[in-house]
C-alpha positions as CSV (number, residue, x, y, z in Angstrom):
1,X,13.6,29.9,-8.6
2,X,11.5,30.0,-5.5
3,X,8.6,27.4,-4.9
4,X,5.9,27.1,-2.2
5,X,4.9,23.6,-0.9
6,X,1.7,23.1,1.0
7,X,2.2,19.8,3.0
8,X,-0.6,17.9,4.7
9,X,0.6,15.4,7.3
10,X,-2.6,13.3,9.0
11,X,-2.6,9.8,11.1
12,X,-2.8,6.8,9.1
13,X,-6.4,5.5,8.8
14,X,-5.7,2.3,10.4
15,X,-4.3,4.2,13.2
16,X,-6.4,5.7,16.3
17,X,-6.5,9.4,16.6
18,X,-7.3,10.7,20.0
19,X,-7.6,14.3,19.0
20,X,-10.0,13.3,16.1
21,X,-12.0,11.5,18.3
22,X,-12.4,14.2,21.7
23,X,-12.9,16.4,18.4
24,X,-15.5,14.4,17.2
25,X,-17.4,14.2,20.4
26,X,-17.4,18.1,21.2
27,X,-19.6,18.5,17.5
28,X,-22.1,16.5,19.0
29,X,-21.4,18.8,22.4
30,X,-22.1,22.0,20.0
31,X,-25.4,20.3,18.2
32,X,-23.0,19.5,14.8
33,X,-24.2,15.9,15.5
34,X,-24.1,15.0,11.4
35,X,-19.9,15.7,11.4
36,X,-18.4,12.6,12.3
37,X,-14.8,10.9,11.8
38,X,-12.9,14.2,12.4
39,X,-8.9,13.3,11.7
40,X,-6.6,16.0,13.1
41,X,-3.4,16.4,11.5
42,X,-0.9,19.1,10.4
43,X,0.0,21.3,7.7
44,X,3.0,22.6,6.7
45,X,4.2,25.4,4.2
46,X,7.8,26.4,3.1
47,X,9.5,27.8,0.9
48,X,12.3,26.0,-1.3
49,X,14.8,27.6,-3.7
50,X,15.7,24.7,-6.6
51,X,16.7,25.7,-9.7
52,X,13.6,23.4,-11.5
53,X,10.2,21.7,-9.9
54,X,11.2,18.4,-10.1
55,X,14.6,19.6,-7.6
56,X,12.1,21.4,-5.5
57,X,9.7,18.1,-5.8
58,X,12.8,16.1,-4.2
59,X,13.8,18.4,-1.8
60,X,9.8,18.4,-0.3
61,X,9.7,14.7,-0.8
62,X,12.8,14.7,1.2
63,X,11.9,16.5,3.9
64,X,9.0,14.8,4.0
65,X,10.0,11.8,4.6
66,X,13.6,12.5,6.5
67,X,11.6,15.0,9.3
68,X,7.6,16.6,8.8
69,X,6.3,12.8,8.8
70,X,6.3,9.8,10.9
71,X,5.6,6.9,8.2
72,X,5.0,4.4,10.4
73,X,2.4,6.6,12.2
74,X,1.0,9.2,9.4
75,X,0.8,9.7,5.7
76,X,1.6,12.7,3.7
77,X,0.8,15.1,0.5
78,X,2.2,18.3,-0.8
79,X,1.5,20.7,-3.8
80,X,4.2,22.6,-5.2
81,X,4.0,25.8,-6.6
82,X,6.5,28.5,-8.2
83,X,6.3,31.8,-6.8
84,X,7.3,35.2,-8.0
C-alpha cells in the first residue's frame, strides 16, 4: 500500500522566530497591519510504502523525529493518507 503524509514542522512557541518576526513587520510594510504573530516553518510531503497505516504511522513518526524535526527547537504534525 502507498500512503501520503503531509508534515508540518514550525519553531516551538517558547522559541524566537526571526523569520516570523521580519515577516511580521513587512505586513505592516504592505498596509496588512491586522496580521500579526506570523510563525514560519516547513512542510513536508512523502510518500511511504507500509503494508498497513499504523506501519506507515511509525515510519512518519520516525522520520519525524530521527531527521524532519529538531525537538528541542520545533514541534511537529503529520496526516496520513492512503493513496491509489
Amino acid at each position: 500500500m502507498k500512503f501520503k503524509a503531509e508534515i508540518d514542522v514550525m519553531p516551538l512557541d517558547a522559541l524566537l522566530d526571526p523569520q516570523g518576526k521580519a515577516v511580521t513587520s513587512s505586513m505592516k510594510n504592505i498596509g496588512l497591519k491586522a496580521i500579526t504573530g506570523v510563525r514560519v516553518g516547513r512542510h513536508v510531503r512523502l510518500f511511504v510504502d507500509a503494508s498497513n497505516e499504523v506501519e506507515a504511522n511509525q515510519m512518519v513518526e520516525n522520520a519525524c523525529k530521527k531527521l524532519l524535526a529538531n525537538q528541542i527547537m520545533e514541534s511537529y504534525v503529520f496526516s496520513i493518507e492512503e493513496v491509489a
